[in-house]
N, C-alpha and C positions, 0 to 999 in steps of 0.2 A: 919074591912075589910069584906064586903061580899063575901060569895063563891058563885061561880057560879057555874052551872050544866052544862056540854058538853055533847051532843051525839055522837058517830060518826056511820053512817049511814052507809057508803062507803070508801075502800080504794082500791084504782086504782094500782095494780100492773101487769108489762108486765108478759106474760105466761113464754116466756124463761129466764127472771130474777128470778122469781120465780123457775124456773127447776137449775139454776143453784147455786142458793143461796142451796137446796135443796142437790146438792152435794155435794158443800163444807162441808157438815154440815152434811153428811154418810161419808166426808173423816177425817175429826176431828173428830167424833165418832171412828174412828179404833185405834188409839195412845192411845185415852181414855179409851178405854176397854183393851188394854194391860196394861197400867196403872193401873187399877181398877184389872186386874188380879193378877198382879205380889203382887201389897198390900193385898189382898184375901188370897192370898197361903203365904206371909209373916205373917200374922197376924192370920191365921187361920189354914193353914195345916203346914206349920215350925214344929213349938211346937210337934205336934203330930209324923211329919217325925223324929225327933229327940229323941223320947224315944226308 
């Protein structure tokens, strides 16, 4: 089976699809970073509040 090479040159996206994909994606970032916090201070300041 031969591989082929693709280029892609161009991809066509509308301005406000793009602005709103853009937010979903700062609004799923905020849950993520309390998440990421809460494991942080679990796994890393715990231990040390605890002595």
């Amino acid at each position: 089976m031969d591989r082929q090479e693709v280029v892609v040159v161009d991809v066509r996206i509308p301005f406000w699809s793009l602005v709103w994909l853009m937010v979903k994606v700062a609004l799923a970032a905020i849950p993520a970073f309390i998440i990421l916090y809460v494991l942080g201070f679990l796994l890393l300041g715990l231990p040390n509040f605890l002595r």
